[in-house]
KEDOLO-323771 format. One record per residue (C-alpha): x, y, z. Coordinates in nm, 4 decimals. Layout:
N
(rec (X, Y, Z))
...
This chain:
440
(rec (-0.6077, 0.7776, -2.5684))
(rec (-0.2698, 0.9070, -2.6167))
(rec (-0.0039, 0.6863, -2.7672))
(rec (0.3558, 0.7702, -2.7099))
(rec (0.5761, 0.9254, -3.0321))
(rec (0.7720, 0.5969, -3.0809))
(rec (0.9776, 0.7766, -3.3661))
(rec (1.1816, 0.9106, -3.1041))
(rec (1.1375, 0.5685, -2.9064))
(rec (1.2992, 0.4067, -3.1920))
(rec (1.6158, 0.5741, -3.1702))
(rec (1.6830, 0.3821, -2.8602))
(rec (1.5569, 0.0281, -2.8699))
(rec (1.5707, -0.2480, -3.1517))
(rec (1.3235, -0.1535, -3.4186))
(rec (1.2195, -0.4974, -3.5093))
(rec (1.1644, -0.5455, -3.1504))
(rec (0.9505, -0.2288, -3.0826))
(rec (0.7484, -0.2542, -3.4110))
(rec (0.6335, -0.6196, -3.3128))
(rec (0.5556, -0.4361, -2.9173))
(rec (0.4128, -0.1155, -3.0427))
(rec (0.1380, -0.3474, -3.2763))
(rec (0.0147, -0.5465, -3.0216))
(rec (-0.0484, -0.3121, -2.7852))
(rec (-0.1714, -0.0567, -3.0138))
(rec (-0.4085, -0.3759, -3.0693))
(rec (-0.4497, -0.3932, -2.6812))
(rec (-0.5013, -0.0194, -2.6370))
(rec (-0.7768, 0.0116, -2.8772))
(rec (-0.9822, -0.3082, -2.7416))
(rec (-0.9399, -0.1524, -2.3608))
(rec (-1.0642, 0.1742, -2.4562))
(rec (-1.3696, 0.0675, -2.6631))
(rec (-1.3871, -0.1762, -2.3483))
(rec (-1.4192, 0.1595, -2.1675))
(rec (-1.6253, 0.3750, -2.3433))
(rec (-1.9179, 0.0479, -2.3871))
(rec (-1.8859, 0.0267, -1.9721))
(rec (-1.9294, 0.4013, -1.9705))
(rec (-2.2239, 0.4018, -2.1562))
(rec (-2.3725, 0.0058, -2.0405))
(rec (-2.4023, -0.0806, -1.6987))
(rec (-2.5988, -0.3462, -1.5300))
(rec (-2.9543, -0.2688, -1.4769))
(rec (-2.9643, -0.4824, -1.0995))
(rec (-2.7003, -0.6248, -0.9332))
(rec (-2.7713, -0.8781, -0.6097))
(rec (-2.6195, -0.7165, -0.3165))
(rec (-2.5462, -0.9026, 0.0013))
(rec (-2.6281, -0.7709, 0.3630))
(rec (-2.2692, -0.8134, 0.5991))
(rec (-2.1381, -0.6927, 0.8925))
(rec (-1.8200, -0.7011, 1.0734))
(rec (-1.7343, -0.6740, 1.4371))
(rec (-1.4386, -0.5087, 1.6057))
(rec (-1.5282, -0.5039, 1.9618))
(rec (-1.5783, -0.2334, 2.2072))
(rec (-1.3439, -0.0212, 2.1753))
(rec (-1.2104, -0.1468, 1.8420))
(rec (-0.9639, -0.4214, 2.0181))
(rec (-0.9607, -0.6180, 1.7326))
(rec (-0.8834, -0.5301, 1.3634))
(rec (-1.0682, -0.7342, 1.1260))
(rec (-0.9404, -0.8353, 0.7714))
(rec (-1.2053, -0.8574, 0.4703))
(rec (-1.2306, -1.0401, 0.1600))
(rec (-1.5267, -0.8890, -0.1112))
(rec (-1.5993, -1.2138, -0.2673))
(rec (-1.5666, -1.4301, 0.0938))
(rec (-1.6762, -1.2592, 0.3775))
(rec (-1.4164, -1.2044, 0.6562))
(rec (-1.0823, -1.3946, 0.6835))
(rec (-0.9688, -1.3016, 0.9937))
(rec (-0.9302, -1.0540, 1.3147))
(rec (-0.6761, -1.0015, 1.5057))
(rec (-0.5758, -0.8116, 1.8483))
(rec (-0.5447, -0.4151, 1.6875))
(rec (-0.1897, -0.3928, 2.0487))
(rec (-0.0402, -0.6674, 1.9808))
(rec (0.2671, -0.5169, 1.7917))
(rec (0.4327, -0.1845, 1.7823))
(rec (0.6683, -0.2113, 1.4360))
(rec (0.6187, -0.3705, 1.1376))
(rec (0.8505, -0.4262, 0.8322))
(rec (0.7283, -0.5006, 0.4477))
(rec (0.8478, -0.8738, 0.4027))
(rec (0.9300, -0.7830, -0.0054))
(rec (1.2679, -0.8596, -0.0643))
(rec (1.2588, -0.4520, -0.2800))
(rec (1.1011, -0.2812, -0.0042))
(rec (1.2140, -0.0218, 0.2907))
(rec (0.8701, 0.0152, 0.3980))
(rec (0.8644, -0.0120, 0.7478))
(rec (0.5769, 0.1358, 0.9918))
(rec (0.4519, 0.1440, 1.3383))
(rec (0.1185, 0.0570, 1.4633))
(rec (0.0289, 0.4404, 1.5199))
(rec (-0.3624, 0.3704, 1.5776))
(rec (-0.2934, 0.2482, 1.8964))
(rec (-0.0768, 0.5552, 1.9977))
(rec (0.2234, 0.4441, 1.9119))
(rec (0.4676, 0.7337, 1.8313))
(rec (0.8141, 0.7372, 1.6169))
(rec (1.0624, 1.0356, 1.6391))
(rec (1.4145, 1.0823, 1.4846))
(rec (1.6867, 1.1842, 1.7404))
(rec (1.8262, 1.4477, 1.6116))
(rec (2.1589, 1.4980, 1.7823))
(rec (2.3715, 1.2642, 1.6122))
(rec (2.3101, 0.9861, 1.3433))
(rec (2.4271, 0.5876, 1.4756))
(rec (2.7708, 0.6809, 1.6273))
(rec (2.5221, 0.8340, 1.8641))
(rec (2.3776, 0.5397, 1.9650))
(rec (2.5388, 0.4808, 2.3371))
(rec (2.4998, 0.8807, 2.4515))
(rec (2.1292, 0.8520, 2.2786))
(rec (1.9139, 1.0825, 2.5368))
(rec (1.5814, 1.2618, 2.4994))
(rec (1.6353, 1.6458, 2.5892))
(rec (1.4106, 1.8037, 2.4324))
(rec (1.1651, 1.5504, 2.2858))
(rec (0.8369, 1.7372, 2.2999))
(rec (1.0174, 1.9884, 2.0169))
(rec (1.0886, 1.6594, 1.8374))
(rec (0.8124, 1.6097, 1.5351))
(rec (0.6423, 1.3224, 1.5937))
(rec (0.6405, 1.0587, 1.2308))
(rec (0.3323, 0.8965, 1.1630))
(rec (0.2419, 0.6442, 0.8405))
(rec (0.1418, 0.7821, 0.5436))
(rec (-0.2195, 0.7565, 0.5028))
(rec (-0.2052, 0.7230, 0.1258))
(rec (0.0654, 0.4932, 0.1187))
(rec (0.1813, 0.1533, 0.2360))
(rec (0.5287, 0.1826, 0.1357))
(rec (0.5794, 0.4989, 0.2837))
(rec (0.5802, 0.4448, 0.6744))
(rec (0.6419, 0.6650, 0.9679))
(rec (1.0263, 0.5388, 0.9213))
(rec (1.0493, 0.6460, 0.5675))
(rec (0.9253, 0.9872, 0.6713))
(rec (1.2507, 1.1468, 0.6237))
(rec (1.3116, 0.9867, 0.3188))
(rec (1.4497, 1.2638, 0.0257))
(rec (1.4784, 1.0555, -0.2424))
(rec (1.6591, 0.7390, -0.3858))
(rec (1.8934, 0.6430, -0.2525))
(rec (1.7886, 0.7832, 0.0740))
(rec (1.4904, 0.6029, 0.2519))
(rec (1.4652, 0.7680, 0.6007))
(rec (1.6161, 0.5160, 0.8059))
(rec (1.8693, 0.3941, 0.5812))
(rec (2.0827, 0.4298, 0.2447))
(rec (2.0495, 0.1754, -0.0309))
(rec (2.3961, 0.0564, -0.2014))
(rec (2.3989, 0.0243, -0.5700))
(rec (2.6808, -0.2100, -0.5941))
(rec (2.5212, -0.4593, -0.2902))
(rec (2.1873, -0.3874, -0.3591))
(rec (2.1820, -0.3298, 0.1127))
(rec (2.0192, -0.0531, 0.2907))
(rec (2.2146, 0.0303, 0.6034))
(rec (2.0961, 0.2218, 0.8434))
(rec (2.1940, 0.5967, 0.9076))
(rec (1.9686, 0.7092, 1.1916))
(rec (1.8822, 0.6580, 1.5374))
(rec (1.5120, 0.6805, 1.6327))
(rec (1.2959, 0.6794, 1.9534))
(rec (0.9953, 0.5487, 1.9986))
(rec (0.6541, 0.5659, 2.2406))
(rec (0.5012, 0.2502, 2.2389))
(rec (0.1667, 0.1787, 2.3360))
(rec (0.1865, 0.1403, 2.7388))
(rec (0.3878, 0.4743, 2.7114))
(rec (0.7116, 0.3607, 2.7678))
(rec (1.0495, 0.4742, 2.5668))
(rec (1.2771, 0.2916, 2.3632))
(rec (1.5667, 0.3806, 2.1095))
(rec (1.5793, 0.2152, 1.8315))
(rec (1.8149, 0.1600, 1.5497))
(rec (1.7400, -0.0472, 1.1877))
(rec (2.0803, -0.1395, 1.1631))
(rec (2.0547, -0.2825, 0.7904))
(rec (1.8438, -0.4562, 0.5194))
(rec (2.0239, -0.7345, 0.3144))
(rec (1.7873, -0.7641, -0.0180))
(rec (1.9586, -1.0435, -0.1384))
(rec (1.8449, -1.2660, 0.1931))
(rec (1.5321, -1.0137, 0.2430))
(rec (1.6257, -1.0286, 0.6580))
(rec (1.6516, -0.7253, 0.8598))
(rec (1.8764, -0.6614, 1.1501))
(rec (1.7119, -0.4036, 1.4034))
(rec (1.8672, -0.3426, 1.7489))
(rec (1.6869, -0.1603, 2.0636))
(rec (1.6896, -0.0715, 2.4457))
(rec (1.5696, 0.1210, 2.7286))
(rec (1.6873, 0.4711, 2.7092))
(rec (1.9295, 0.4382, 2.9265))
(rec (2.1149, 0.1373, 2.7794))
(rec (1.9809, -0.1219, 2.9060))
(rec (1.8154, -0.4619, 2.8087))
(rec (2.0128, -0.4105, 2.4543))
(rec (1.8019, -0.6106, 2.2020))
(rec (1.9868, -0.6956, 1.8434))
(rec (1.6980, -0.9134, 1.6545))
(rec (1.7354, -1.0179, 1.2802))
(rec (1.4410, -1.0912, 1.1395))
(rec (1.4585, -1.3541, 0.8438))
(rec (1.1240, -1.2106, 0.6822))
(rec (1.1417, -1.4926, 0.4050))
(rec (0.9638, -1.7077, 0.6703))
(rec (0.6579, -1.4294, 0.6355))
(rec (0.6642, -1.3582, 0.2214))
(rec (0.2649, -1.4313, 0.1931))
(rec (0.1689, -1.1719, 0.3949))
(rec (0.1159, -0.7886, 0.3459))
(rec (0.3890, -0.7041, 0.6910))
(rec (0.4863, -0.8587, 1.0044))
(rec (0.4925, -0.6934, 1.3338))
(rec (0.7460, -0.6826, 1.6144))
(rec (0.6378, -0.6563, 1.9745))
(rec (0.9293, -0.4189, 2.1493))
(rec (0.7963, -0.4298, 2.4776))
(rec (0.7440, -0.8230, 2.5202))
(rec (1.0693, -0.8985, 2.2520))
(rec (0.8856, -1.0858, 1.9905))
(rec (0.7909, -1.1408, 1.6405))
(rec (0.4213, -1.0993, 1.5951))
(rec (0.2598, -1.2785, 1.3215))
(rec (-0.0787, -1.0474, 1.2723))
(rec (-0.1880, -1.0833, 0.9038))
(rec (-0.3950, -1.3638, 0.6850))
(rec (-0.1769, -1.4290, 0.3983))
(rec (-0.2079, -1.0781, 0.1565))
(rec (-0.4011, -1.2547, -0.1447))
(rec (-0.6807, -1.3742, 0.1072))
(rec (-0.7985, -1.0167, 0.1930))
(rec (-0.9284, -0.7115, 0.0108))
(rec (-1.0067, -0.4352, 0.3303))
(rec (-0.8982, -0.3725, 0.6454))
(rec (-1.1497, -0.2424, 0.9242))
(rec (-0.8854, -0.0951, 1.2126))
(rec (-0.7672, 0.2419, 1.3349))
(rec (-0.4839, 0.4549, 1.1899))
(rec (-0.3453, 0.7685, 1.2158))
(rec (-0.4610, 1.0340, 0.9752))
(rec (-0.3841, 1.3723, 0.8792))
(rec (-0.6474, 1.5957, 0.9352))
(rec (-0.7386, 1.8974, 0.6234))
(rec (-0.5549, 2.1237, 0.9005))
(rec (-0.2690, 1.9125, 0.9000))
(rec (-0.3324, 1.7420, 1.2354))
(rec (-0.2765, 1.4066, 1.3035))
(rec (-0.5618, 1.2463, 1.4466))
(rec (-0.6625, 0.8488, 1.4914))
(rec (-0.9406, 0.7281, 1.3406))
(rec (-1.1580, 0.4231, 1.2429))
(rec (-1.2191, 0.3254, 0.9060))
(rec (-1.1071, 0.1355, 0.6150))
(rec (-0.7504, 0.0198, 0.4806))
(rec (-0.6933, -0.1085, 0.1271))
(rec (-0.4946, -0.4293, 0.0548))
(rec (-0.1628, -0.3094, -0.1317))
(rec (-0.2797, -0.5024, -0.4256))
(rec (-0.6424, -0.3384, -0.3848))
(rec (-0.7768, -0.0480, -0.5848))
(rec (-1.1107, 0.1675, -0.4967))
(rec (-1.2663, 0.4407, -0.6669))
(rec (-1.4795, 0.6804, -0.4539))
(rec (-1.8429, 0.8727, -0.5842))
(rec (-1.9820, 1.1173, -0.3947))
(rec (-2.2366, 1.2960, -0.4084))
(rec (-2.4566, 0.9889, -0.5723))
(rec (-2.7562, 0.8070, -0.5131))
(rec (-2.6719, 0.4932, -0.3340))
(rec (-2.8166, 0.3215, -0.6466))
(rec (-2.5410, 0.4532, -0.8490))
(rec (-2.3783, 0.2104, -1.0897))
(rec (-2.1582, 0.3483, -1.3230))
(rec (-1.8065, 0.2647, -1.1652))
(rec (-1.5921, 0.3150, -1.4372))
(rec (-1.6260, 0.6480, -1.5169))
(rec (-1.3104, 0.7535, -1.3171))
(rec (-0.9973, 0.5810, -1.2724))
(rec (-0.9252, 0.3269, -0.9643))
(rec (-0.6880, 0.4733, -0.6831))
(rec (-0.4259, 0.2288, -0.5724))
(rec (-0.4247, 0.4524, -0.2392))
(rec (-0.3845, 0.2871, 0.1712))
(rec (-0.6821, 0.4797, 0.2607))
(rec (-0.9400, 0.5650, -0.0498))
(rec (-1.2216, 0.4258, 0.1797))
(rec (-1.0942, 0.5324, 0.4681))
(rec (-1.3059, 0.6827, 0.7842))
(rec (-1.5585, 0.9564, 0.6691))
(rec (-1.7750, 0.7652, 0.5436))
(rec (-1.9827, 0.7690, 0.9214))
(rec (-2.1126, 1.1263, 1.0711))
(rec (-2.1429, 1.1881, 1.4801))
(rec (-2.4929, 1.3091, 1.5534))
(rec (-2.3945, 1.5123, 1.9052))
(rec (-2.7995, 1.5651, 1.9658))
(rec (-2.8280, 1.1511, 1.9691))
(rec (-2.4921, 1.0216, 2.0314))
(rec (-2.5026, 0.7995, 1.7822))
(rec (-2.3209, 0.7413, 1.4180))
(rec (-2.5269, 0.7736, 1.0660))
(rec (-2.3486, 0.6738, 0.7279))
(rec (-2.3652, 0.9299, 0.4296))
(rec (-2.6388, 0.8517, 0.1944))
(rec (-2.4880, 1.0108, -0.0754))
(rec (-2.1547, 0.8230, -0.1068))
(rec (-2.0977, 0.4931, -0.2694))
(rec (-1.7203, 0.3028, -0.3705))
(rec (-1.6265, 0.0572, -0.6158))
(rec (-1.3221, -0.1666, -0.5049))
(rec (-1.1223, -0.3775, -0.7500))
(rec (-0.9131, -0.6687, -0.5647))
(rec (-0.6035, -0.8265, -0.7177))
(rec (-0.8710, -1.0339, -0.9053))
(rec (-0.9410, -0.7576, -1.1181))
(rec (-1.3675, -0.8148, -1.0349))
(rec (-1.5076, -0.4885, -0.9233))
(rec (-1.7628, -0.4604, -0.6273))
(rec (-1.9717, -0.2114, -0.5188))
(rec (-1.9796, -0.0861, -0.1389))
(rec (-2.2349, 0.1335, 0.0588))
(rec (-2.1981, 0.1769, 0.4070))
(rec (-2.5325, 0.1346, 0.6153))
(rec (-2.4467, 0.1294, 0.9822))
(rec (-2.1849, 0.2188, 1.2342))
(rec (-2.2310, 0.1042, 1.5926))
(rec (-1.8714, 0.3254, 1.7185))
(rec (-1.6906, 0.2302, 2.0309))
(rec (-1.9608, 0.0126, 2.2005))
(rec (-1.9205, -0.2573, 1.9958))
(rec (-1.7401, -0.1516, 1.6669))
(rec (-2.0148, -0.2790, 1.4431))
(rec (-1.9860, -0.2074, 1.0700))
(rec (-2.2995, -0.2561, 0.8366))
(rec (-2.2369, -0.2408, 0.5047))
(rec (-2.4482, -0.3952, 0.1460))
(rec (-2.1680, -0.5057, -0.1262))
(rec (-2.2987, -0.6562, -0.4876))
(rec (-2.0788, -0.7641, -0.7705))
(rec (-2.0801, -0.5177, -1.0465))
(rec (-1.8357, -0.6358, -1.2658))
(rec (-1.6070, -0.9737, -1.3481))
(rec (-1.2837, -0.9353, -1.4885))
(rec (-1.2336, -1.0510, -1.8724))
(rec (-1.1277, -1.3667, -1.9181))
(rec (-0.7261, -1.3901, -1.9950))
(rec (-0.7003, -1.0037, -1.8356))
(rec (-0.7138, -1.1162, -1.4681))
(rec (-0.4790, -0.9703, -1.2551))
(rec (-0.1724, -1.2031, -1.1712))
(rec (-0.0261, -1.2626, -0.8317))
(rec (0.1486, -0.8535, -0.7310))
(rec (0.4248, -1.0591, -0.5487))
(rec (0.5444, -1.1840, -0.8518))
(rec (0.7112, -0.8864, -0.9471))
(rec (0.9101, -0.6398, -0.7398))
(rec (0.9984, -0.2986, -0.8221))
(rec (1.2732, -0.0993, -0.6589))
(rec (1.3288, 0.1491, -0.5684))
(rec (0.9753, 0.2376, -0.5125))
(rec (0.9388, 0.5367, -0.4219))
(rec (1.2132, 0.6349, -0.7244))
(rec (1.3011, 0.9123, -0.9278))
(rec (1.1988, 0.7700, -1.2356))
(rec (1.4862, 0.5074, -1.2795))
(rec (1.3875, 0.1669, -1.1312))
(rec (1.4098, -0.2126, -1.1304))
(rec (1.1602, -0.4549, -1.2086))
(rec (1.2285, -0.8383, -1.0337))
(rec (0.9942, -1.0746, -1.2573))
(rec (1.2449, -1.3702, -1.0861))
(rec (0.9300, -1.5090, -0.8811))
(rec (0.7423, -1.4918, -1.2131))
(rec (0.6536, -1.8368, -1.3706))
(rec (0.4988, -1.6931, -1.7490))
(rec (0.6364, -1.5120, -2.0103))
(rec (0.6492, -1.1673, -2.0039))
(rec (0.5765, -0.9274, -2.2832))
(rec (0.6293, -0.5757, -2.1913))
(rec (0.5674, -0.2516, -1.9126))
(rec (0.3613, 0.0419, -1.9333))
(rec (0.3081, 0.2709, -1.7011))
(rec (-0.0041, 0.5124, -1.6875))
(rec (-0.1227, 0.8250, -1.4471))
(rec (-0.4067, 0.7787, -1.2255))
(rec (-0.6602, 0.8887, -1.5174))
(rec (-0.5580, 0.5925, -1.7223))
(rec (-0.3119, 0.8242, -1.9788))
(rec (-0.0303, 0.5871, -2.1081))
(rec (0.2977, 0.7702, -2.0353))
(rec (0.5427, 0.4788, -2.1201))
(rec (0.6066, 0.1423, -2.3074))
(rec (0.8617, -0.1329, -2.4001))
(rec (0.9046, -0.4708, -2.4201))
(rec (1.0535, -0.6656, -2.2024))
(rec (1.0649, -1.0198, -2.3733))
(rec (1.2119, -1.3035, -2.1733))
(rec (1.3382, -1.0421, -1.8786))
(rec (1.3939, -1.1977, -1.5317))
(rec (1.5089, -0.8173, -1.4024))
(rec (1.4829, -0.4913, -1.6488))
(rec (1.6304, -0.1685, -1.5401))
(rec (1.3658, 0.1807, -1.6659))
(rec (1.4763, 0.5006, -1.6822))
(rec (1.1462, 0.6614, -1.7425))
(rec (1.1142, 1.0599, -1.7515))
(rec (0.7609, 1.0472, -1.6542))
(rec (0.5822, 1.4164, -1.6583))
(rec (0.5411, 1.4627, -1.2774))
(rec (0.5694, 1.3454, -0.9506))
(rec (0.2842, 1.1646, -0.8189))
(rec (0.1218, 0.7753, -0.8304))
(rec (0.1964, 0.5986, -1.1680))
(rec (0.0556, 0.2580, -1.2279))
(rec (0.2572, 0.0060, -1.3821))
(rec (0.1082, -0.2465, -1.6098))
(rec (0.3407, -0.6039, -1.6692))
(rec (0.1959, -0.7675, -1.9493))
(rec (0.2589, -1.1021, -2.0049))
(rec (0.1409, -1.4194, -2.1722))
(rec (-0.2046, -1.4552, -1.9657))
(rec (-0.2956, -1.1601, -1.7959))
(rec (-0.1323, -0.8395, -1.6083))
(rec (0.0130, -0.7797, -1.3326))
(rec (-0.0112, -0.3737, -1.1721))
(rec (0.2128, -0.2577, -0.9012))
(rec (0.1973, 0.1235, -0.7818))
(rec (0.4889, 0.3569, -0.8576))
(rec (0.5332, 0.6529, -0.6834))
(rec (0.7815, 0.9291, -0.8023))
(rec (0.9310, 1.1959, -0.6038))
């Protein structure tokens, strides 16, 4: 385990302040990594696994949302919105529903003075902006994004804490028709987003603000452009784990290419073996991936000589909801686009420790996120006491720590070693709360 140099550390913050910090979590460090090493070494000798199944309907028409511990929660129609917008009062994420074929593409003529002389000459040289399979916050809108305080469709404000909007876009929605489209602004403060849009040619001008406070349990809600309505598609985002549905992903030759398969929760983590006996057990030998798409699709083969779908035998994941429990998943079936039947066996492996669950990941905000290393953290929504932040890599290697006693926002400027996923760790008074951090 490596533990920062805090003689260095000390030069900045209180040392009263970091000694009593940089004792207790030594303290904390050490239990976690003999906690690790005895999980390594022990795991259970049988675990009960449960049969389940899920349906998505012939031709995957419906998308179907998936808790490990309770079954399924909920399906919903996979066309019934085109947009969708991150209803987190710190968060620009905003993507389109591209596993139905819908397609996003900046104009590239003029930014939003060009609005009224918008026209398409020229689209088919236009690259087309899909969602990033890895990543939730970083939607086909945010494509363009170079860093903070740039998000692709908008500029954040450091004195108003507002992201207006600084490009024009057009998008193919899913009956093939046109629009142009224009996120106007974000206000943070009021977490409500003003979007405007029309036919190409001007006409049936739409401006919609959309007071996303009214949706703050769920993961996103959707916007229908072609019928002019708010589409409220998700369970709330602590009732689901998974998410069985299409999506656009990039291919290894850098093709985009829709596919069916599995989406994690934001708050949801999943670590992948492969090749393993489907009996494997030992899920905490690597670290859990925070990723959109861990599980993802190739988990099923197409046999061309019998037309039919077989699941690897050789691959087996571990997925660790908000709860902090981990579960074990093997895929056993695949019925494809007859009737979109997923077979699966799933058995609790392990139950988080008592007073480390995971606390509520809407409790905390962090923006900007992506960043470039200096960020807020918004514990406002957080009832406990909180104790501190660290922030490790994806192998578990602590990279940063302070306290953060009695905090309802704290400003970091960490100079973490590389760009890539970071997870930060709040610790407070009964548990932890992780969020993802992504730097550029």
């Amino acid at each position: 385990m490596n533990i920062p140099d805090y003689q260095s550390y000390f030069l900045k913050k209180s040392f009263i302040t970091i000694i009593s910090i940089t004792v207790k979590k030594v303290t904390y460090f050490s239990i976690i990594l003999i906690a690790g090493l005895l999980s390594n070494l022990h795991v259970p000798a049988q675990i009960t696994y449960t049969k389940d199944s899920i349906l998505m309907g012939a031709s995957y028409a419906n998308e179907v949302y998936y808790s490990m511990a309770n079954g399924e929660v909920s399906e919903a129609p996979r066309d019934s919105w085109d947009i969708a917008f991150r209803p987190s009062t710190f968060s620009a994420s905003m993507i389109t529903n591209d596993g139905t074929g819908v397609v996003l593409y900046t104009y590239p003529n003029a930014d939003t003075s060009g609005w009224s002389t918008l026209d398409t000459a020229g689209l088919s040289n236009w690259p087309p902006m899909y969602n990033d399979p890895d990543d939730w916050e970083n939607g086909a809108f945010n494509r363009n994004a170079t860093d903070h305080p740039d998000y692709g469709w908008g500029v954040y404000n450091m004195v108003t804490h507002n992201l207006k909007g600084d490009s024009l876009f057009v998008i193919k929605l899913r009956n093939e028709s046109f629009r142009k489209l224009w996120i106007v602004r974000k206000l943070s403060a009021q977490n409500t987003v003003i979007f405007r849009y029309a036919y190409l040619d001007g006409s049936n001008e739409q401006e919609i603000t959309l007071d996303c406070n009214l949706y703050a349990t769920k993961a996103f809600v959707g916007y229908n452009l072609a019928m002019g309505t708010v589409v409220d598609f998700q369970p709330a985002a602590d009732s689901w784990d998974i998410l069985f549905t299409k999506y656009m992903s990039i291919q290894d030759n850098g093709e985009p290419y829709i596919v069916t398969g599995v989406l994690s929760n934001p708050a949801t983590s999943v670590v992948r073996y492969q090749p393993v006996d489907t009996s494997y057990l030992a899920w905490s030998v690597e670290a859990f991936d925070p990723g959109r798409s861990v599980i993802g699709w190739d988990w099923k083969v197409f046999d061309m000589g019998s037309f039919t779908y077989t699941c690897l035998d050789d691959l087996v994941y571990f997925v660790q909801p908000a709860s902090g429990d981990v579960y074990k998943l093997v895929f056993t079936a695949f019925g494809g686009s007859s009737n979109g039947k997923v077979v699966f066996r799933k058995g609790l492996v392990s139950l988080a420790s008592v007073g480390e669950e995971q606390q509520d990941e809407n409790a905390v905000a962090v923006y900007p996120n992506p960043s470039t290393g200096q960020f807020q953290l918004d514990f406002s929504r957080f009832q406990g006491m909180v104790e501190g932040v660290e922030i490790r890599d994806l192998s578990g290697r602590l990279v940063y720590l302070t306290g953060a006693a009695g905090a309802s926002r704290f400003f970091i400027d960490a100079e973490l070693p590389e760009s890539g996923i970071y997870i930060i760790s709040i610790l407070t008074s009964t548990g932890k709360i992780n969020k993802k951090l992504i730097i550029r």
